[in-house]
ZAMARGU-4260 file (C-alpha; in steps of 0.2 Angstrom, whole numbers, plus 5000, padded with zeros to 4 digits):
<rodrens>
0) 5000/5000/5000 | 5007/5018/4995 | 5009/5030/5007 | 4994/5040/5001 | 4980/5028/5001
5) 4986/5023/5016 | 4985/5040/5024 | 4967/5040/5016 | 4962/5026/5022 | 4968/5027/5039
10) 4962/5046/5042 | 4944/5040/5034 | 4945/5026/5048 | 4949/5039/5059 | 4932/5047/5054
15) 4920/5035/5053 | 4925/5027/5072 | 4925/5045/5076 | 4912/5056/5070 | 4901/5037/5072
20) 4903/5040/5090 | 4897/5058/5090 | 4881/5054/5079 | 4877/5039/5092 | 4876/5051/5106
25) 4868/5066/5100 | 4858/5060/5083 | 4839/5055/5089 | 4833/5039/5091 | 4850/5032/5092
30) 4854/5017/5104 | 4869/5027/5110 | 4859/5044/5113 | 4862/5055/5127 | 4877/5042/5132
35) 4886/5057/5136 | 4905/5068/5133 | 4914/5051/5141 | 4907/5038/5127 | 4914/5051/5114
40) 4930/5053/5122 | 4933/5035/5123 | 4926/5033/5105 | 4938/5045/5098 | 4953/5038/5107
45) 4949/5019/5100 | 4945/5027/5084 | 4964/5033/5084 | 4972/5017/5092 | 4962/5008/5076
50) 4967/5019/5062 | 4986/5017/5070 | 4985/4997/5067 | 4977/4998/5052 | 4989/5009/5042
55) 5005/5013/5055 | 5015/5001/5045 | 5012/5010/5029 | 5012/5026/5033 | 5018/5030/5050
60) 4998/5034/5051 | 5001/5054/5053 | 4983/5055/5050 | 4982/5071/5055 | 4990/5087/5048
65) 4997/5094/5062 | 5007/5081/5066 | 5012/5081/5049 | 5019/5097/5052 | 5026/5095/5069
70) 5037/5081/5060 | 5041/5090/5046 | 5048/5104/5058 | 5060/5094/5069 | 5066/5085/5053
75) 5057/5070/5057 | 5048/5071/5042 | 5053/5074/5025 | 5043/5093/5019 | 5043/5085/5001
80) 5030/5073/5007 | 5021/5086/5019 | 5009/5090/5004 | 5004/5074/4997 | 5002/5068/5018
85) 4989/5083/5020 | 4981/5081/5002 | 4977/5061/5006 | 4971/5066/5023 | 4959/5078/5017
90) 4950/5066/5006 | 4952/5052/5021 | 4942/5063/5031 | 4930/5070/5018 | 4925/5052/5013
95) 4924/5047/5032 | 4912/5059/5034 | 4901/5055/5022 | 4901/5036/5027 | 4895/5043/5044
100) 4879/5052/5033 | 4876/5036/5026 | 4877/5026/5043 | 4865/5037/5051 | 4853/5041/5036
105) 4836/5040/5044 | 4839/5049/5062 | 4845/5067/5050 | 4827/5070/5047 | 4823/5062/5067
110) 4836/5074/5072 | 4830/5095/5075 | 4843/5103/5081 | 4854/5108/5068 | 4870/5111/5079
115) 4869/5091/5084 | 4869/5089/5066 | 4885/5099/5061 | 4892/5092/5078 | 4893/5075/5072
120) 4904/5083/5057 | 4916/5096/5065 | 4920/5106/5082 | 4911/5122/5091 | 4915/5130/5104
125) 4906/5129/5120 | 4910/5148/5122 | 4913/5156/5108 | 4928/5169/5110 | 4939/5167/5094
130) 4954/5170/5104 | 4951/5160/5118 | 4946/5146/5108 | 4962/5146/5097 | 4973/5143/5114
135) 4964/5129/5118 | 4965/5120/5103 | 4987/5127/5101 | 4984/5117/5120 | 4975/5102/5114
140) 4987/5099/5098 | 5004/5104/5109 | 5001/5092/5121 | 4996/5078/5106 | 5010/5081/5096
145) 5021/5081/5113 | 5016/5066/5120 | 5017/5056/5102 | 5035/5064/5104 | 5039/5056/5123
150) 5029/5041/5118 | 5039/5034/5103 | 5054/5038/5116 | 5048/5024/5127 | 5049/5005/5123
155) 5032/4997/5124 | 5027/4977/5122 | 5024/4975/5102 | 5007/4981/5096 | 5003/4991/5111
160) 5010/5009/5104 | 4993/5014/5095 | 4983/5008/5112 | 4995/5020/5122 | 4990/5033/5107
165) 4973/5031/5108 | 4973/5035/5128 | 4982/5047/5126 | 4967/5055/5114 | 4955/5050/5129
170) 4967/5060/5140 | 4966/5076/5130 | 4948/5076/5126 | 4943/5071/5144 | 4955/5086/5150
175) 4956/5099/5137 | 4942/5097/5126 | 4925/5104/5136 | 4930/5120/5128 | 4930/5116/5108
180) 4925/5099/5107 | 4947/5097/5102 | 4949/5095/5086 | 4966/5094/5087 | 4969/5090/5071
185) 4964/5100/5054 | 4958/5087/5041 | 4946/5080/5055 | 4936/5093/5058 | 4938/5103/5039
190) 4935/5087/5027 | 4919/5082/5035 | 4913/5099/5038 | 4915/5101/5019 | 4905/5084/5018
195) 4891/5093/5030 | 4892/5108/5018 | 4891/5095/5000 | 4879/5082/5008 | 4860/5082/5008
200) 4857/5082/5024 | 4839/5085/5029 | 4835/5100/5038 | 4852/5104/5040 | 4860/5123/5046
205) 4876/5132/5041 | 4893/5124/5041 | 4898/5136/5053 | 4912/5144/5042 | 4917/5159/5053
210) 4922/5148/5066 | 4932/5137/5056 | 4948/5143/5053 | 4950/5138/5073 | 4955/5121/5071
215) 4964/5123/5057 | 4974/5138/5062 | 4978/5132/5080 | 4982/5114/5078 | 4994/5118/5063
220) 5002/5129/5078 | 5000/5120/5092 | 5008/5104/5080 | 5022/5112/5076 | 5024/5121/5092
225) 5023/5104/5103 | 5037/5095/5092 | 5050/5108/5093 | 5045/5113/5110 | 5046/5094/5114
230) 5067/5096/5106 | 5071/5110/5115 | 5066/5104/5132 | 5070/5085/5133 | 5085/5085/5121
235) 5093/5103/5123 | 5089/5109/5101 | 5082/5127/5105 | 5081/5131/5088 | 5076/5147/5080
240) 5058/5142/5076 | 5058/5139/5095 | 5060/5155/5100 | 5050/5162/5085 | 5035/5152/5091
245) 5038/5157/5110 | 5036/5175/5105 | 5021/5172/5093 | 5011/5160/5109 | 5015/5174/5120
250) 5009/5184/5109 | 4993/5174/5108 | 4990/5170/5128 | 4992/5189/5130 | 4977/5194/5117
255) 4965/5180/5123 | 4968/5186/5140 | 4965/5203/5136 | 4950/5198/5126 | 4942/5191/5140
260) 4947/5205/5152 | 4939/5216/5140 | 4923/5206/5138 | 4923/5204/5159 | 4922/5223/5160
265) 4911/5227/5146 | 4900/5212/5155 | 4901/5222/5171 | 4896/5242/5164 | 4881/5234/5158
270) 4876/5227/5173 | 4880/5244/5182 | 4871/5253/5168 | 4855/5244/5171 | 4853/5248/5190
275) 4857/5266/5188 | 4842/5265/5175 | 4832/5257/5189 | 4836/5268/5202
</rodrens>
């Protein structure tokens, strides 16, 4: 198998276990409905360790963009191959999702709430505050492609290494990823939200586009970040891109914290606005 339809292949598997899981819990009618934010964690995290068996041996089963990236930065990764990597995951993820439609096909119309629908695709925010939710995903993706980093440094029992992956997935998503949902990773939550966007799915809403630059932008960050963080600390390489990417994250943490400082007080004068009127 080449190293393209395997990252196909194993980023659609990545989907379907995936995005599966998310439709199980919030699609109506399902067995799995209402099963809760633990079910989908878990299912995510197997959904992961699966796509790692299947195509690992192939590919390396990068599966996702930003650890594409991540690689590529540290030199682990050859950038020649960084664009056919992202292309194949793309259409791995697109063609996941619309195997996820198809599973699913007569709880769409069962199904009212358009935001459950476009969940079962891609990521929103719990709170939407652009800013804010760019850090958590740059968190989410750092710790990811930091821990794949300290993982292959360890020796584990043969075969186990896509388990230890996929626990780590639970880890983040049972952590980190209340805020965003954690998409971690740019191809699974852009390639089915163009499915959602192409598909005819009954009764559906917007795709959501002005919030989906999020996690593409911050896991593509966050990837990179992580990997040569990940150098710098446990192997002494403090390379430039290092220190460019410090600057540019303290950059960031300082915005979304005055963003939310801002919203607090502007929160508060309108409070305060509305007892003067009342007295």
């Amino acid at each position: 198998m080449s190293e393209f339809l395997a990252e196909i292949i194993g980023t659609m598997i990545l989907i379907i276990f995936g995005g599966g899981v998310v439709g199980g819990v919030v699609l109506k009618d399902s067995k799995a409905e209402g099963s809760g934010w633990v079910v989908i964690t878990i299912g995510w995290g197997l959904a992961v360790a699966m796509a790692v068996y299947a195509v690992g041996q192939f590919s390396g089963a990068h599966i996702n963009p930003a650890v594409t990236l991540g690689f590529a930065a540290v030199g682990e990764f050859p950038w020649a191959k960084v664009p056919m990597y992202i292309t194949a995951q793309m259409i791995g993820a697109f063609i996941g999702g619309v195997i996820v439609f198809l599973n699913y096909l007569p709880h769409w119309r069962k199904t009212e709430d358009q935001g459950a629908k476009l969940a079962v695709f891609s990521t929103d925010p719990a709170v939407r505050s652009p800013f804010s939710n760019l850090v958590s995903e740059i968190i989410g993706t750092f710790v990811l492609v930091m821990g794949l980093m300290f993982i292959g440094a360890n020796e584990f029992t043969e075969g186990l290494n896509p388990m230890i992956v996929g626990a780590l997935i639970v880890a983040i998503g049972m952590s980190l990823g209340g805020t965003t949902g954690y998409a971690i990773n740019p191809a699974r939550d852009l390639g089915p939200r163009l499915a959602h966007a192409f598909l005819p799915i009954p009764g559906k809403g917007a795709s959501d586009w002005g919030y989906a630059w999020i996690p593409v932008v911050g896991p593509a960050i966050g990837g990179i970040y992580g990997a040569v963080f990940y150098r710098a600390m446990f192997l002494g390489e403090f390379s430039a891109l290092f220190w460019v990417l410090s600057a540019i994250m303290a950059v960031i943490l300082v915005a979304a914290a005055m963003s939310e400082v801002k919203k607090e007080r502007t929160a508060a004068d309108r409070v305060e606005k509305k007892i003067g009127q009342v007295n």
